[in-house]
N, C-alpha and C positions, 0 to 999 in steps of 0.2 A: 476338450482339447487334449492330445493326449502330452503325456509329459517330455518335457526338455528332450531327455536324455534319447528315451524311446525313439519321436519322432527325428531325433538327428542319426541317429542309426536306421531307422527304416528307409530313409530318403536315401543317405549316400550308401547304403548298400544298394538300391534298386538301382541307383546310377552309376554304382562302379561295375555292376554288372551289365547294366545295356554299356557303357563303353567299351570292358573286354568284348561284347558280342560285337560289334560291330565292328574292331581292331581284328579279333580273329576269324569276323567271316569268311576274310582275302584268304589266309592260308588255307584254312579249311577248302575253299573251293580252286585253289589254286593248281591242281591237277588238269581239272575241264579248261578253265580259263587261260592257262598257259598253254597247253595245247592247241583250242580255237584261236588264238591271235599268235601264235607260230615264235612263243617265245619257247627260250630252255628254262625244262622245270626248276631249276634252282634261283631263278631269278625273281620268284619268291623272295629270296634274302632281301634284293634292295628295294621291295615293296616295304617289307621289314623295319630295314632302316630310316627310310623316310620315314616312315610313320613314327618309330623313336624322336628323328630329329626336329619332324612338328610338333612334339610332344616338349622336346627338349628348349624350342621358342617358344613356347606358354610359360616353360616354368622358369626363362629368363626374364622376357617382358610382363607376363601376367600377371603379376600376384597386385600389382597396383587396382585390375579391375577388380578382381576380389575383394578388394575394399572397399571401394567403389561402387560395384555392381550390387553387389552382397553374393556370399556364396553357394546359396542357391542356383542364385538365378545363373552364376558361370557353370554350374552342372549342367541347366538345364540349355544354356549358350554352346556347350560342347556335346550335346545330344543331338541338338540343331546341324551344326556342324559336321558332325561325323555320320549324318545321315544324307547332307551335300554331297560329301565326300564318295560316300557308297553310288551315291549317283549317278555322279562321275565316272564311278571304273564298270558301274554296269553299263556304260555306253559303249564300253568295247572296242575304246579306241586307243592305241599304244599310246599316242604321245599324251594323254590326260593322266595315264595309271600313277607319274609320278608325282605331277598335283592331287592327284585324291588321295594317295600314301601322305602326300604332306598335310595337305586337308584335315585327315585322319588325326595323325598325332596332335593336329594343334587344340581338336573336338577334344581329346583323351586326357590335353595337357590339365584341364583341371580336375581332377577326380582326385590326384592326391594333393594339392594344398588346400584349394575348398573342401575336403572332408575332413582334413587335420582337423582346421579352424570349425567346424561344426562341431568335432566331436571333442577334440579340445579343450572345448568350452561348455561341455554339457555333462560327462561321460565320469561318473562315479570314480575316484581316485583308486581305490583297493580292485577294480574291476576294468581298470584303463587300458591296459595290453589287453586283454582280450575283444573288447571292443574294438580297439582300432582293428584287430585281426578278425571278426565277425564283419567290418564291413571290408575288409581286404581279401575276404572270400568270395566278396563277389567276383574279383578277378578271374578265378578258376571257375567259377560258377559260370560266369557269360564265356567263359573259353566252351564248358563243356557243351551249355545252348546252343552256338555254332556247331560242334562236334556233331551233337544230336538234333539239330535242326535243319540248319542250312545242307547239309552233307547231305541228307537223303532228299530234301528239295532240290538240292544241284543234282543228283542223278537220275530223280523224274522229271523237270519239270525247267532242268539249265541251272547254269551259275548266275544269269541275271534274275532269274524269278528267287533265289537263295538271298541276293544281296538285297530285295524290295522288300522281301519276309524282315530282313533288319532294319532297314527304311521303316517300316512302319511301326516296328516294336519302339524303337528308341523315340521316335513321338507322338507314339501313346502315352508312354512313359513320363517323357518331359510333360506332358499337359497335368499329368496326375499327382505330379509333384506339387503341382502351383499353389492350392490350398492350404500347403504345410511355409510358405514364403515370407509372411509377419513375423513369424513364430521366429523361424532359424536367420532371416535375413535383415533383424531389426537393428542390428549394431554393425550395418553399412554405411560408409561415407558418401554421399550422395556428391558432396563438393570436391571430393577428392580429385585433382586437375588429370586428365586422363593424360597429358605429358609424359606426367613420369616415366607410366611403359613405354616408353622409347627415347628415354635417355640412354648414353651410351656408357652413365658407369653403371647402371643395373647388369654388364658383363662380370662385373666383379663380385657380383651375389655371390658364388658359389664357392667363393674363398670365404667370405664375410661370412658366411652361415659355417662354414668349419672351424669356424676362430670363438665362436660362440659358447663353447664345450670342449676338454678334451675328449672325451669321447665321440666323439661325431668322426672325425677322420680313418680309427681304427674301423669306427661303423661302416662308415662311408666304400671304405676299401671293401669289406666284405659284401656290402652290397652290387659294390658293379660286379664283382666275380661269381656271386647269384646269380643276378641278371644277365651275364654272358651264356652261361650254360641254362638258365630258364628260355630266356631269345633264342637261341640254337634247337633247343627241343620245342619248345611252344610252333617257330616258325616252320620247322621241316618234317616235322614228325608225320603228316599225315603222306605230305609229296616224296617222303624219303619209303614209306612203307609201300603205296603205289608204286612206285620207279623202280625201285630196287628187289623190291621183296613183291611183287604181283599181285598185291594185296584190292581188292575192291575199293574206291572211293567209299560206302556207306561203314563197310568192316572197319577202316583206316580210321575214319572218323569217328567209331566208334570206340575204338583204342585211345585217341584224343581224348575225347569225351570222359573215359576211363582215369585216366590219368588228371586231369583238371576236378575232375569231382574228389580223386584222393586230394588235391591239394585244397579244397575246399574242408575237409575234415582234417590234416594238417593245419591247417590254420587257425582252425578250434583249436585242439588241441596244442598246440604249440605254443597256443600265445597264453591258453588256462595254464599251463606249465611256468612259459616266461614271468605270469605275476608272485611265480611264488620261486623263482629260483636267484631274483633279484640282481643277475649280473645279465644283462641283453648282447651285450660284445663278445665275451667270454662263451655263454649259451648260441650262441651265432657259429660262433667256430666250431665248436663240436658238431654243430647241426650241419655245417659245411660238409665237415668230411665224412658223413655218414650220407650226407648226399650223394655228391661223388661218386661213393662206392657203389651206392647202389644205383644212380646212373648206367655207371660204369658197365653193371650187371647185365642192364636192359639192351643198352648197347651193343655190347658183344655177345649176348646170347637170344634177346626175348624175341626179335624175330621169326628167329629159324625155333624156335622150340615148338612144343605142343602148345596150342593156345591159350590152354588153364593156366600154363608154367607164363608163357609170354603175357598175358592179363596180370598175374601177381607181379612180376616187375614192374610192368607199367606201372600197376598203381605205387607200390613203394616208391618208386621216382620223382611219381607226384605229388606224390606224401611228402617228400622230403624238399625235392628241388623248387617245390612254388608253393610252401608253407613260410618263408619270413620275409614276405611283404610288411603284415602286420606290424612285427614285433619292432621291427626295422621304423617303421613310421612312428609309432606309439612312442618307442625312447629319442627319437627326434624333437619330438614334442613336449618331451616330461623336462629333456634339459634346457630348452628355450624358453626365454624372455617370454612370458604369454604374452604380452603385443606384437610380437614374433613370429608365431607358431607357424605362421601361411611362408612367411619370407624364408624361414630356416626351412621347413617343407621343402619349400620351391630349390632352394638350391642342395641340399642333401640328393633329396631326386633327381636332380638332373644332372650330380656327378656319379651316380650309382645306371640312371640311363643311358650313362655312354657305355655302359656293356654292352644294352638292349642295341644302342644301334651301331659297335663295331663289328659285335660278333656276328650277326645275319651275314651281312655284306663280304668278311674278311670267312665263314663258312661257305658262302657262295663263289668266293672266289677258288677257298681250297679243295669244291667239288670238279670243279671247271677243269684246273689247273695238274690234280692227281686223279679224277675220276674216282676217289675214294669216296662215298658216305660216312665210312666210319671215324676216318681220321679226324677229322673237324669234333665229332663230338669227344672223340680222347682228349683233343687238347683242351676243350672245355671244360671235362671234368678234372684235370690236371692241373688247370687252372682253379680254380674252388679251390682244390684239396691245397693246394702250396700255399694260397692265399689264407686258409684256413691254420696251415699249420702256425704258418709266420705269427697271424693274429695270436694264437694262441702261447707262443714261447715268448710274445710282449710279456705275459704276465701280468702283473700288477691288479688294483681294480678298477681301473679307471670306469668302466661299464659299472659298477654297484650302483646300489638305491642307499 
């Protein structure tokens, strides 16, 4: 049997990466797919945001199954799900896309409270930020697998033969998990009354989890202003270099792909950093505005450059802009009550979520609206940088260990 620690990290890293791949197959193939069903490219966005907002109903009702279920098996319950879901919009019919975006998010909603609470409860104390951030690289990891899978499947073989390629990884996957289910899902409540997800003051979680710590709120804040500008670039970046810049769906996706992989090494390292730099709020901010800027960069230059020069941004972007998942989860966790961990999860996340699902929709609108590309991702990085500085002229320590 392999140990505690080990197996709670092998597990929910394999499934926070089949859920990014299956969250970001849609955009990734979102160029052929909007064009076959005669929608505008940017309408991407409120595929986007639904899928946030399914994401954002797991992590108000769910955390009760989590207890309940055990955490496992709600991985393996949102791998299920989110390969429904894909089902769904590969039927290629308008009026489902926005049930299967919802579908979606609700498959994705546990990946972060059920892996808190696995790793939580397993995951060496001197070695706990980095961990939580090894399995939160799955994120950029299953972004990148769509980049480089379904992308050049959707251009031989269709966007639906792309989205069945994800169908079938993610329950492979959930089956291969099952073995490891005694082990990590033995301190489940079996009797736990399934009611409670759907009481109506679980609306109130996501105060209640802010109140838990000072720190969480300042965290909290910096987290939706990540997630606005990671939402913004994760969901447009491939339709925005396609539409605007004449770039090939396989190339596009390849830049994607590029960019998720840097933040897949970001989050190593960011989060080996964060164990040893002992403030996560204050290290968050700086990390902000280095983000930002170099966003920024990519932005308005990596397009139109030479390709070598437009690949080095991209990766710096991703390097930066979808490295503090991790760290962000990990100190969630370190200052909560451990009979806690899943419920402070659920609600930190799903006020940091409402980035992921204003910013899509509130970018699609401002493509519509000024025909700009670019503007929408200035103000996201505008946004970081201000929300960064703020954080950082609080002062204090409240973030220390």
């Amino acid at each position: 049997m392999l140990s505690p620690w080990v197996a709670a990290l092998s597990a929910t890293l394999l499934m926070q990466t089949v859920g990014t791949f299956l969250s970001q197959a849609v955009p990734v193939v979102a160029p052929l797919m909007t064009a076959e069903l005669g929608l505008r490219p940017e309408a991407v966005g409120n595929f986007a945001s639904l899928n946030t907002l399914g994401a954002i109903l797991f992590l108000l009702f769910g955390t009760p199954l989590v207890a309940r279920f055990g955490p496992l098996r709600m991985l393996q319950a949102g791998a299920v799900l989110g390969s429904v879901a894909l089902l769904a919009a590969a039927a290629g019919i308008v009026w489902l896309l926005p049930l299967a975006a919802l579908l979606m998010g609700i498959g994705y909603g546990p990946t972060g409270p059920a892996g808190s609470r696995i790793l939580q409860a397993t995951a060496p104390p001197r070695h706990r930020v980095l961990i939580f951030s090894v399995k939160q690289a799955g994120a950029p990891a299953g972004g990148a697998l769509a980049g480089l899978v379904a992308a050049p499947v959707a251009a031989i073989w269709g966007w639906q033969a792309a989205l069945l390629v994800g169908i079938a990884v993610a329950l492979a996957c959930a089956v291969l998990i099952q073995p490891l289910r005694p082990q990590l899902d033995a301190e489940r409540d079996p009797q736990r009354p399934l009611r409670e997800a759907f009481r109506l003051r679980r609306l109130a979680a996501p105060i209640t989890a802010l109140r838990m710590h000072p720190v969480l709120p300042p965290l909290t804040l910096q987290a939706f202003a990540f997630a606005a500008l990671q939402g913004s670039l994760f969901a447009f970046t491939v339709t925005w270099l396609v539409q605007a810049h004449g770039a090939s769906l396989t190339a596009a996706g390849s830049v994607f792909a590029a960019m998720q992989l840097a933040g897949v090494a970001g989050r190593l390292v960011l989060g080996w950093a964060a164990d040893r730099l002992g403030d996560a709020t204050r290290s968050l901010a700086i990390h902000g505005l280095v983000a930002a800027f170099l966003s920024l960069l990519w932005v308005l230059f990596g397009p139109q450059a030479h390709w070598a020069v437009g690949l080095v941004l991209a990766v710096a972007c991703g390097f930066t802009a979808a490295s503090w998942n991790g760290i962000f989860l990990a100190e969630v966790a370190r200052v909560s009550p451990p009979d806690r961990v899943a419920e402070a999860s659920s609600g930190a996340i799903l006020l940091c979520f409402l980035g992921y699902l204003s910013a899509p929709s509130a970018f699609a609108w401002a493509v519509t609206s000024t025909g700009s590309w670019v503007l929408p991702y200035l103000v996201a990085c505008g946004l970081l940088a201000a929300v960064s500085t703020f954080v950082l002229m609080l002062g204090g320590r409240a973030g220390s260990r």
